[in-house]
LUMNUTI-364339 format. One record per residue: residue in one letter; x, y, z of N, C-alpha, C in turn. Coordinates in pm, 1 decimal. Example, Ala and Ser with C-alpha at 12.3 -4.5 7.8 and 13.67 -1.06 7.14 Angstrom:
REM LUMNUTI-364339
[node "A"; [1319.0; -569.0; 780.0]; [1230.0; -450.0; 780.0]; [1320.0; -330.0; 780.0]]
[node "S"; [1285.0; -225.0; 708.0]; [1367.0; -106.0; 714.0]; [1290.0; 3.0; 787.0]]
***
This chain:
REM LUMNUTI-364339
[node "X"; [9580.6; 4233.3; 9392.0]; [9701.3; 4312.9; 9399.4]; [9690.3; 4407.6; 9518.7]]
[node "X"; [9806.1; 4430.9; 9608.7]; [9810.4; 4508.6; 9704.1]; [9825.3; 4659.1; 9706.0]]
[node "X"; [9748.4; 4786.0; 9759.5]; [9809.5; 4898.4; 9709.9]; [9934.2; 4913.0; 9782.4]]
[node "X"; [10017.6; 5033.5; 9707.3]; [10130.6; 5037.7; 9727.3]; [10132.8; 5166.6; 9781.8]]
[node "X"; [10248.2; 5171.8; 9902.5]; [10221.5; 5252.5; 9980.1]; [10386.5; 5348.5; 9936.5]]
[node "X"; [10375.0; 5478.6; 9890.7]; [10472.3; 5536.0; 9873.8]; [10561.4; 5528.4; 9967.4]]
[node "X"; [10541.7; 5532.0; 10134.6]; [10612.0; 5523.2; 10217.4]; [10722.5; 5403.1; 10142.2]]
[node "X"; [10664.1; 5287.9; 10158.1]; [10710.1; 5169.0; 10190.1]; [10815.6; 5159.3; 10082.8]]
[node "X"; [10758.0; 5221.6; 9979.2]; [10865.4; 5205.4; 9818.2]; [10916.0; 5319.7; 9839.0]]
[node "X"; [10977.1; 5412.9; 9888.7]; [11078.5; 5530.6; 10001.9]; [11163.5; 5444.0; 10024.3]]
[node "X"; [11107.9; 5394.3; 10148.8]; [11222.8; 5261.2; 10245.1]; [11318.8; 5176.8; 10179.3]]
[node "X"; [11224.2; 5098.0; 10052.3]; [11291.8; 4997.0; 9934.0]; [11378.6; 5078.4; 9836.4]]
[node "X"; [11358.8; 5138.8; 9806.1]; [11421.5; 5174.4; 9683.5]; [11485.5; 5352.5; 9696.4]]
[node "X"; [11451.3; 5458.0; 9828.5]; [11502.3; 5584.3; 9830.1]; [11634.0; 5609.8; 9795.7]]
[node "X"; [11732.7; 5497.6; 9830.9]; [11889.1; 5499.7; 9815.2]; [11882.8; 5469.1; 9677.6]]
[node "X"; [11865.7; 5383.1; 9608.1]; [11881.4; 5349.5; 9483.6]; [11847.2; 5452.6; 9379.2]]
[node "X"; [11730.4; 5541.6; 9381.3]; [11666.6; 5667.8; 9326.7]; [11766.2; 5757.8; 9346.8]]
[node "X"; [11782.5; 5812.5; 9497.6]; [11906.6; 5896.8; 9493.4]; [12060.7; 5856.2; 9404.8]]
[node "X"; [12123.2; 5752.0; 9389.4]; [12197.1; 5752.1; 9305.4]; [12195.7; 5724.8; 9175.3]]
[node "X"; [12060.6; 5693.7; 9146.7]; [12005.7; 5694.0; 9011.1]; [12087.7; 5863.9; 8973.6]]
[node "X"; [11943.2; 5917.9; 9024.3]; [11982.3; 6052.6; 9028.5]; [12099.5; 6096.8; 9076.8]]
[node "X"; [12149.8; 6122.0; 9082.8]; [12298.2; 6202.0; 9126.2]; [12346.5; 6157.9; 9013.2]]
[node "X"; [12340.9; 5982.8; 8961.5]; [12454.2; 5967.8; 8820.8]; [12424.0; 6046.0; 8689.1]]
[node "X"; [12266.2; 6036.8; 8738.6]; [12182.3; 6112.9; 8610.5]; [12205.0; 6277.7; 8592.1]]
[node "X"; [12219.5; 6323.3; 8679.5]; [12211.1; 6503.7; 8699.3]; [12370.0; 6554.1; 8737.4]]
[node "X"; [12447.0; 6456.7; 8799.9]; [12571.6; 6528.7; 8782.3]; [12618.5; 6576.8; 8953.3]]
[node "X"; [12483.9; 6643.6; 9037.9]; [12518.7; 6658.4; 9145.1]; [12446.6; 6614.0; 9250.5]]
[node "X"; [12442.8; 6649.7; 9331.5]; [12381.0; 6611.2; 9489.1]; [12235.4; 6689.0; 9493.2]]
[node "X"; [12280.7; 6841.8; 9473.1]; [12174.8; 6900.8; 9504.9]; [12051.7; 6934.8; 9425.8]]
[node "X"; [12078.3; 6866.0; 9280.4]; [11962.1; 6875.0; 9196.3]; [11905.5; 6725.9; 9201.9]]
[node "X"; [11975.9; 6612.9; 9254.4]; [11924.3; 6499.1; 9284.7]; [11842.8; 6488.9; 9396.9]]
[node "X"; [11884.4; 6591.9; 9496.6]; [11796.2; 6585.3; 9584.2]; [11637.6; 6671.5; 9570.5]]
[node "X"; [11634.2; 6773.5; 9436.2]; [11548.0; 6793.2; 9437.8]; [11443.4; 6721.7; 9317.2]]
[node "X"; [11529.3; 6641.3; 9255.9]; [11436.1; 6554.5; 9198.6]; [11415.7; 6433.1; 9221.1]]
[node "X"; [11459.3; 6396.8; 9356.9]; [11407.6; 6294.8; 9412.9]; [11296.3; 6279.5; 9482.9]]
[node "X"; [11252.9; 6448.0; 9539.5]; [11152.2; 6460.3; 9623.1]; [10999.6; 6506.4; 9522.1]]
[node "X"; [11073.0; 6564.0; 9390.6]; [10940.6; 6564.5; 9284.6]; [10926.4; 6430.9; 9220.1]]
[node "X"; [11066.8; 6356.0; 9222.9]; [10963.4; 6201.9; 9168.7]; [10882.4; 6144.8; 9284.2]]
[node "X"; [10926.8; 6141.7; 9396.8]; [10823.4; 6086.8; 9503.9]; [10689.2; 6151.4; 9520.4]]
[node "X"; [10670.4; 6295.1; 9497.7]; [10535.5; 6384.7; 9468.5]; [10474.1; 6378.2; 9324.6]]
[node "X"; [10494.7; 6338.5; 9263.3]; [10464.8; 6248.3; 9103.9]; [10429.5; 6162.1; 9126.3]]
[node "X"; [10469.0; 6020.3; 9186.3]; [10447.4; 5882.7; 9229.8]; [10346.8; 5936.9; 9329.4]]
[node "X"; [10342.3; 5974.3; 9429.3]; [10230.5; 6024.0; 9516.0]; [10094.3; 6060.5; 9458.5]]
[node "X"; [10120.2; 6128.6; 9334.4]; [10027.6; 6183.1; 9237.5]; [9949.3; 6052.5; 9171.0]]
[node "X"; [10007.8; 5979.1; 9138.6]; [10027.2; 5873.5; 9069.2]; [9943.9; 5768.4; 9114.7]]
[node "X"; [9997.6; 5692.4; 9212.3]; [9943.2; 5614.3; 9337.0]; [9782.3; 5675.4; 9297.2]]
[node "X"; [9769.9; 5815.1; 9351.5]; [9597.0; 5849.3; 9386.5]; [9524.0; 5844.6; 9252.4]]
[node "X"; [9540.4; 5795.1; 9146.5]; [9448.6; 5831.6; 9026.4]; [9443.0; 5663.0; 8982.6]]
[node "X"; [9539.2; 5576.8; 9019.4]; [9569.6; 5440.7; 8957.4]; [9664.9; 5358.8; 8988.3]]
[node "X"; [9574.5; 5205.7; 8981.7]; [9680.0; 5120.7; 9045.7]; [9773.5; 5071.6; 8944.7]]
[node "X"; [9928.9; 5078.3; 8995.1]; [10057.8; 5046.4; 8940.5]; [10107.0; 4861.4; 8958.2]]
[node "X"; [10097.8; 4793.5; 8812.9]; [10113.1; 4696.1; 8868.7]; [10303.1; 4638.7; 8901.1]]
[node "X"; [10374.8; 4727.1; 8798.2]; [10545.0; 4753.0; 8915.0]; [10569.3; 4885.7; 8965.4]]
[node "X"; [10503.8; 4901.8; 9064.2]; [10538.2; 5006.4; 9113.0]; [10704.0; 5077.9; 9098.9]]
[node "X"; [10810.9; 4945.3; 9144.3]; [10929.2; 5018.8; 9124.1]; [10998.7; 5064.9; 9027.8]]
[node "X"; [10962.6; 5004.1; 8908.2]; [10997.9; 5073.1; 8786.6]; [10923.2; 5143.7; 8719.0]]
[node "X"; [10790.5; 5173.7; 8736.3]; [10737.7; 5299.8; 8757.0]; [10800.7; 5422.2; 8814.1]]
[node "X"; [10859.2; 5396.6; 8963.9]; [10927.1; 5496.5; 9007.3]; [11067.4; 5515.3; 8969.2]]
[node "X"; [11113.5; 5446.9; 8855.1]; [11251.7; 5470.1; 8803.0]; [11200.3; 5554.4; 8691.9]]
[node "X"; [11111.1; 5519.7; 8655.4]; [11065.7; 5591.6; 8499.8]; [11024.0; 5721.1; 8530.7]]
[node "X"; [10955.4; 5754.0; 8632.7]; [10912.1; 5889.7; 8671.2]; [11059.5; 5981.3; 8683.6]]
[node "X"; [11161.7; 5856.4; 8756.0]; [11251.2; 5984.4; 8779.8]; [11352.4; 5987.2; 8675.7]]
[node "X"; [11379.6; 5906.5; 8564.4]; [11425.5; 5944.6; 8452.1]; [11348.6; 6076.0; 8390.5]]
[node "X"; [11203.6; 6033.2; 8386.2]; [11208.7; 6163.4; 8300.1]; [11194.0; 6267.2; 8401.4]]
[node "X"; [11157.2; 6246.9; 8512.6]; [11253.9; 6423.5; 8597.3]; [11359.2; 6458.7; 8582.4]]
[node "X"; [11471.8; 6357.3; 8588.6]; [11587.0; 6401.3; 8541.5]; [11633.4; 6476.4; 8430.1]]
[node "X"; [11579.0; 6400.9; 8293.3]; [11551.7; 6460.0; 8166.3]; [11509.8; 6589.6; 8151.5]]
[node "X"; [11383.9; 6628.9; 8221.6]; [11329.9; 6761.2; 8237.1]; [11427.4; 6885.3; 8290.8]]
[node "X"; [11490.1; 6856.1; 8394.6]; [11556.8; 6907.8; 8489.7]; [11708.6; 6966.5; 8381.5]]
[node "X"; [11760.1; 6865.4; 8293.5]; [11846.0; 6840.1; 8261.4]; [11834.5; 6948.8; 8100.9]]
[node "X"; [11734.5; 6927.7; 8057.6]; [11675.5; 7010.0; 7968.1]; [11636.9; 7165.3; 7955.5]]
[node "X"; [11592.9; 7183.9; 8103.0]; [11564.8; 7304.4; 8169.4]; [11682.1; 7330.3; 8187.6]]
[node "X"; [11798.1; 7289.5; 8224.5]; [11952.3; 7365.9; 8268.6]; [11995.7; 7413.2; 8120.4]]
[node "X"; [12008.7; 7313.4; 8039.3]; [12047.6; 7343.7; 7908.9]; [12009.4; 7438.0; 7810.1]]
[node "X"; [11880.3; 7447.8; 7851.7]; [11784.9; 7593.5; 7834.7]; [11819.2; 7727.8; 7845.5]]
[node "X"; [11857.7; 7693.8; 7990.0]; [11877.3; 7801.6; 8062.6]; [12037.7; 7836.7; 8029.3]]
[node "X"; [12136.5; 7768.2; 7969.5]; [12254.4; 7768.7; 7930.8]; [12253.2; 7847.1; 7777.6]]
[node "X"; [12193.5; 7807.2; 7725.6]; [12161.6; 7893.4; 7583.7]; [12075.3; 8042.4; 7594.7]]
[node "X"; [12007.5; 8071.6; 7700.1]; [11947.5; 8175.3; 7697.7]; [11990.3; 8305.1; 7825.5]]
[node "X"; [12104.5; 8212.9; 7883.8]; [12186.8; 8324.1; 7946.7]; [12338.3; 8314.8; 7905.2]]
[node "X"; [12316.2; 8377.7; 7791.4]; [12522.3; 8399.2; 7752.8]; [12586.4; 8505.9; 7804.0]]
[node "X"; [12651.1; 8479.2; 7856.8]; [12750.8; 8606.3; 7967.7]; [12838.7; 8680.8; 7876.2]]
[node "X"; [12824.1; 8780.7; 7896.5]; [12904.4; 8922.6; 7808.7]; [13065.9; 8847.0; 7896.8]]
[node "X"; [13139.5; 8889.5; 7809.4]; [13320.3; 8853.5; 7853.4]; [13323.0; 8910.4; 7917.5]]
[node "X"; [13443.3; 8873.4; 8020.8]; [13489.1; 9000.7; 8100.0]; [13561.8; 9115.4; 8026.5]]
[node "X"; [13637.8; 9041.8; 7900.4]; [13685.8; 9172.5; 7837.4]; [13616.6; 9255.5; 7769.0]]
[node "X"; [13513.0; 9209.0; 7722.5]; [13407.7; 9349.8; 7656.3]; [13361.9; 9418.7; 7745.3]]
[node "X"; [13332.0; 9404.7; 7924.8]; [13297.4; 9492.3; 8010.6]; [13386.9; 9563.5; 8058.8]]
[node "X"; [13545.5; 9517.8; 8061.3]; [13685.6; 9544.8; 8058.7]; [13674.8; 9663.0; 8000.4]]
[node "X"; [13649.5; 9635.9; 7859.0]; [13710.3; 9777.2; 7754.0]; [13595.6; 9872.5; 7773.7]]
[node "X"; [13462.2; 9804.4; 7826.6]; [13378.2; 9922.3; 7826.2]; [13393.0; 9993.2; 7934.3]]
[node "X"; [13434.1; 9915.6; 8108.7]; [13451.3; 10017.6; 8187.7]; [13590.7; 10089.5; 8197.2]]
[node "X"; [13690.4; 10043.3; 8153.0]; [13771.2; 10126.7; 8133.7]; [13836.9; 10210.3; 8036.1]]
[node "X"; [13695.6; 10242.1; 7969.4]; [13683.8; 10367.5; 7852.2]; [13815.1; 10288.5; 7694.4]]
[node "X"; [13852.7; 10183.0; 7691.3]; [13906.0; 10185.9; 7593.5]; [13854.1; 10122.5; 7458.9]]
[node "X"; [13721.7; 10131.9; 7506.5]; [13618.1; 10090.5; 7427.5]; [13621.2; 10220.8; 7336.1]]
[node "X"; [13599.0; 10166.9; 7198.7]; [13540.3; 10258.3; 7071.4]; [13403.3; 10370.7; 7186.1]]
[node "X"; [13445.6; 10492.2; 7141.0]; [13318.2; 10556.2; 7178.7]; [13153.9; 10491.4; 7152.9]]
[node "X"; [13165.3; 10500.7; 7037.3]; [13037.3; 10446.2; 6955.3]; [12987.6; 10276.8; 7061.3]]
[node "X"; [13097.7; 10215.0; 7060.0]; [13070.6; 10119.6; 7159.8]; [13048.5; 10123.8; 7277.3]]
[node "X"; [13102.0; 10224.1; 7379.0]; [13045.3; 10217.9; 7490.7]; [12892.9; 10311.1; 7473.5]]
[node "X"; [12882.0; 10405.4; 7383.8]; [12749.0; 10486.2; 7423.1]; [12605.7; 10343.6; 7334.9]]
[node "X"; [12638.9; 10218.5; 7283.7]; [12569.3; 10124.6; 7260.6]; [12598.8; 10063.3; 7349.3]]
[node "X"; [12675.0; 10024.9; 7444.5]; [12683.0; 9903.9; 7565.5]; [12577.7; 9962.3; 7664.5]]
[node "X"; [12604.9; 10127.2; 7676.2]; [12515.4; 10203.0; 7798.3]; [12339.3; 10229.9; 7704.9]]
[node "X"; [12323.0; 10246.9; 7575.0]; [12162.1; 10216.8; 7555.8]; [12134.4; 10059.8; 7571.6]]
[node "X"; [12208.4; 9965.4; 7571.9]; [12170.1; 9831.0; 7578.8]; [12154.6; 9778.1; 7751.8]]
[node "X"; [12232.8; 9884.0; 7832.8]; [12170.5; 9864.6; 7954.3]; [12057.7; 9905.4; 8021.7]]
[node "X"; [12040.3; 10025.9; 7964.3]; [11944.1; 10139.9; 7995.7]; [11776.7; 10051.0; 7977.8]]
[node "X"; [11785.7; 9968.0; 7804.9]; [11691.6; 9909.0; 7808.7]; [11695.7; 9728.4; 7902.4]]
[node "X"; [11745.6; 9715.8; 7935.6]; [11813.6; 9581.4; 8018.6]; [11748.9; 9652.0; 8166.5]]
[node "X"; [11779.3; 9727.3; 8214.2]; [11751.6; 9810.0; 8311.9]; [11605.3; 9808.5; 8345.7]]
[node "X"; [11514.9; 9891.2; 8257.8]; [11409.0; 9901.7; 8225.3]; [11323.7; 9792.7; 8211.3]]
[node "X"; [11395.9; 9679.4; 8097.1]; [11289.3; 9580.6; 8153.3]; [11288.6; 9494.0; 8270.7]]
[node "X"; [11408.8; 9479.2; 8325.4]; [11409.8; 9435.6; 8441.8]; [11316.8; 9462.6; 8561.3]]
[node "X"; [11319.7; 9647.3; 8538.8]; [11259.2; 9715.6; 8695.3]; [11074.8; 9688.5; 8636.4]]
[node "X"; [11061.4; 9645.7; 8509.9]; [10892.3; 9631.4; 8448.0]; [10857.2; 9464.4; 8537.7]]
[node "X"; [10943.3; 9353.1; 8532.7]; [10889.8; 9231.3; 8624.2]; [10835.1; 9225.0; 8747.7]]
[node "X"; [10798.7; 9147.8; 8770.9]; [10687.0; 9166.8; 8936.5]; [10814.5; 9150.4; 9044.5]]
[node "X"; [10823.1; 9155.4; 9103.0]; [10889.8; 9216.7; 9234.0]; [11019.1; 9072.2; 9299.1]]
[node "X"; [10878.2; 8981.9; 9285.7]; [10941.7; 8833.2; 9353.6]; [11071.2; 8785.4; 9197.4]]
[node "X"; [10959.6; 8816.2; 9091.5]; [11078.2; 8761.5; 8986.1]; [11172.9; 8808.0; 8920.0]]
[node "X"; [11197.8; 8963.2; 8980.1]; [11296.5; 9099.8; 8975.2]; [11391.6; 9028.7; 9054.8]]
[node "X"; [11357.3; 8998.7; 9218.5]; [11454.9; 8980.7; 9305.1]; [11516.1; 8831.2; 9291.5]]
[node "X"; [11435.8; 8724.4; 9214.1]; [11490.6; 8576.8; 9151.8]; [11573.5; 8623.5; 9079.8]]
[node "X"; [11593.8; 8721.6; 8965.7]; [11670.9; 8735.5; 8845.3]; [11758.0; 8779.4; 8875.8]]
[node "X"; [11796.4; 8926.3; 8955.5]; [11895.1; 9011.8; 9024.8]; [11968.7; 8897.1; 9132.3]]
[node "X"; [11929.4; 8805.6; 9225.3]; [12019.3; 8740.4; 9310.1]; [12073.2; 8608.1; 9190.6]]
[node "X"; [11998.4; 8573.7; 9121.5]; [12015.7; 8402.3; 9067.3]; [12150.9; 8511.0; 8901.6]]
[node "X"; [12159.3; 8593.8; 8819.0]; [12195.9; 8650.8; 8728.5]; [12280.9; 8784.2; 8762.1]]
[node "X"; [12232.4; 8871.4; 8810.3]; [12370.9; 8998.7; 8862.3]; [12436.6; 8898.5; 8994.1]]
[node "X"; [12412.1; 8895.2; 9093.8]; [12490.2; 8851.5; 9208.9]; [12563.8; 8643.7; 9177.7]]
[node "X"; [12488.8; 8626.0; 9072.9]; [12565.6; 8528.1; 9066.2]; [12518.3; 8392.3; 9169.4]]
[node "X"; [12453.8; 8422.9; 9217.5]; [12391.7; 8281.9; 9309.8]; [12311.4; 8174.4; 9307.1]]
[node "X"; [12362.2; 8069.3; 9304.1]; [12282.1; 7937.4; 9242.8]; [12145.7; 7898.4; 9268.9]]
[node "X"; [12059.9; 7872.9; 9197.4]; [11960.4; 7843.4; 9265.3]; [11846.9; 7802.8; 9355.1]]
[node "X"; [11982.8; 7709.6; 9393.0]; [11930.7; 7675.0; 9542.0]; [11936.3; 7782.4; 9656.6]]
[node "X"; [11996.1; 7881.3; 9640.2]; [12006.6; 7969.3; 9735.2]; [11918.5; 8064.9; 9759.7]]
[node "X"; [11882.1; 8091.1; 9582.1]; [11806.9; 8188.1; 9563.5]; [11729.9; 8179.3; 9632.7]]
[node "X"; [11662.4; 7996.5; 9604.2]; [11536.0; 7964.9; 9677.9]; [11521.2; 7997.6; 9853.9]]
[node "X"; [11636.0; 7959.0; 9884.0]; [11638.8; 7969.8; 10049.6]; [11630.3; 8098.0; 10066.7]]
[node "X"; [11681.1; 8200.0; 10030.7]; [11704.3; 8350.0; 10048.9]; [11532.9; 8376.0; 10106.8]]
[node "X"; [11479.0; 8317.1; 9918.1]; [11359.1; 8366.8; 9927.7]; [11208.1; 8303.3; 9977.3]]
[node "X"; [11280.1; 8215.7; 10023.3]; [11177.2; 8106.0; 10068.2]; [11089.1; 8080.9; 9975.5]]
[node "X"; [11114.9; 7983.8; 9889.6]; [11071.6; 7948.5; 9770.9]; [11140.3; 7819.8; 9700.0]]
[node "X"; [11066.4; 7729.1; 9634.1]; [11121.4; 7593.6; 9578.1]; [11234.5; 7667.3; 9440.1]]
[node "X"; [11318.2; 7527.0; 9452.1]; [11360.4; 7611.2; 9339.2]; [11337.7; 7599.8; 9182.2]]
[node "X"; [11218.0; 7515.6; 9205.0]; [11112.4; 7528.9; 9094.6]; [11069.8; 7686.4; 9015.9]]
[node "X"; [11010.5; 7710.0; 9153.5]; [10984.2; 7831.9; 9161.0]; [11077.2; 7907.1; 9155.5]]
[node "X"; [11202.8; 7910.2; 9128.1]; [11298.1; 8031.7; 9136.4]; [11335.4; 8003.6; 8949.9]]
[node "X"; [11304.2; 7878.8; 8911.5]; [11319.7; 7884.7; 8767.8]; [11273.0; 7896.4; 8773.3]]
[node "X"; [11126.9; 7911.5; 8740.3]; [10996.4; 7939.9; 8704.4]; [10991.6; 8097.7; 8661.2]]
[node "X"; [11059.9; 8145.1; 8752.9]; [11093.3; 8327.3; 8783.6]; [11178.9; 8352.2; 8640.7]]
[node "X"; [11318.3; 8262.0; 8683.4]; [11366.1; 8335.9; 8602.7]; [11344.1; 8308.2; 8448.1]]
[node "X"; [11316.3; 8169.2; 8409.4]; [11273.6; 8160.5; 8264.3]; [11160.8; 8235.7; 8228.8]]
[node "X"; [11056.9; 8347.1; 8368.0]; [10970.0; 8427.2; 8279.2]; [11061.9; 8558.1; 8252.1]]
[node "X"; [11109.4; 8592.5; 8377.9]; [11245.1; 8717.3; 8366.8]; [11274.5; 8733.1; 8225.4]]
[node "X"; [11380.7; 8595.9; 8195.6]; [11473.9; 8595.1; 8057.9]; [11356.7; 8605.1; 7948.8]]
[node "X"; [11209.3; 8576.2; 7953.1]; [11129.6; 8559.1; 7803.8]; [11083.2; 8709.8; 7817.4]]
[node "X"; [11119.9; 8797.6; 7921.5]; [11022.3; 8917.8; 7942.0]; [11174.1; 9033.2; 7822.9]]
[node "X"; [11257.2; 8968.0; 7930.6]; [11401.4; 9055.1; 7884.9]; [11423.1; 9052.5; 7748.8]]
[node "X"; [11432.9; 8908.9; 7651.6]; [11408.8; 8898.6; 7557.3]; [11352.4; 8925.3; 7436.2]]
[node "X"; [11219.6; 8950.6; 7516.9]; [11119.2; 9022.6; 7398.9]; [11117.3; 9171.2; 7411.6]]
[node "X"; [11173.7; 9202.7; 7556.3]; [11214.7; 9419.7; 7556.7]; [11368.0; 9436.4; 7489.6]]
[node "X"; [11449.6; 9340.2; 7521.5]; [11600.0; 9335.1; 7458.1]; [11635.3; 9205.2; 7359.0]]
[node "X"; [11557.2; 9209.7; 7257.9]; [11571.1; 9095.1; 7166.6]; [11707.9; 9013.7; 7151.9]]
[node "X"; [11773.9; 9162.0; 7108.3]; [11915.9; 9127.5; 7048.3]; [12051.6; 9068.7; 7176.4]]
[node "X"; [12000.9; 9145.0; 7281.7]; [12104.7; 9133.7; 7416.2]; [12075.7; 8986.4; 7483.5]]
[node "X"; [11973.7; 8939.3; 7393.7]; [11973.1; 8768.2; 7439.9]; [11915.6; 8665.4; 7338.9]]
***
C-alpha cells in the first residue's frame, strides 16, 4: 500500500470537503474553518497510521468536525440568552418597577465584576464577541487568534460568569 500524501488528497477531494461542509454547517465561513481542522486531523492522522481509504477517512473526520462545530454553536446558543430589548427598554427608561431596575443594576454590578475577574485576552474575546456584538471570526482577526481560540475564551468567560452570576445565565 502506498502512503498517502495529504497534499495529494487536498488536490482530489478539497472541493468536495468544502461543500460537504458548507451543506453541513450552513455557511462559508465555518466551512472554511473546518476544512482546514479536518485537513490538520488527517495530517495528525497520516503521522501515527496507515489509512487503508484514505478518502473516506477524510469525509469521516470532517463529519465529525462538523458535528463538533455544530454542537459547540448550539451550546453556545443555550448559554447566551439575550435580555429583550424591552426589558432594557423599561429599565433604561425608568419605567421599570423601582424594585426592578435597582435588581437589573445589582445583576450588573455582579456581571461587571466577574467579567473585569477573567484574564485580559478572554475579557477582550467576551466584550468584542458578546457586548459589541461581533462574530467570531472577527473577533479572531481583531485579535489575532484562531477562532478556536476565541471560543475557547468565551465558553471559559460564560462558565466563569455563570458560576459568579448563576441565575443571569
Amino acid at each position: 500500500m502506498q502512503p498517502v500524501s495529504v497534499d495529494a488528497l487536498h488536490r482530489c477531494q478539497g472541493v468536495r470537503i468544502r461543500r460537504f461542509l458548507t451543506r453541513l454547517l450552513g455557511n462559508p465561513a465555518d466551512a472554511a474553518d473546518a476544512h482546514q481542522e479536518t485537513y490538520l486531523l488527517m495530517l495528525a492522522a497520516l503521522s501515527r497510521t496507515e489509512i487503508e481509504q484514505p478518502s473516506a477517512f477524510l469525509f469521516q473526520i470532517a463529519g465529525n468536525v462538523a458535528r463538533r462545530m455544530r454542537n459547540r454553536r448550539r451550546l453556545e446558543g443555550t448559554i447566551f440568552q439575550p435580555v429583550s430589548d424591552a426589558d432594557w427598554a423599561g429599565i433604561a427608561d425608568g419605567t421599570a418597577l423601582p424594585e426592578r431596575q435597582a435588581m437589573a443594576r445589582q445583576d450588573l454590578r455582579r456581571l461587571a465584576t466577574a467579567i473585569d475577574e477573567l484574564p485580559p485576552r478572554c475579557r477582550e474575546a467576551f466584550l468584542l464577541a458578546r457586548i459589541e456584538g461581533l462574530p467570531n471570526g472577527e473577533v479572531a482577526a481583531r485579535l489575532g487568534v484562531s477562532r478556536n481560540m476565541v471560543e475557547k475564551h468565551l465558553i471559559k468567560a460564560l462558565l466563569h460568569c455563570r458560576r459568579r452570576c448563576g441565575d443571569l445565565f
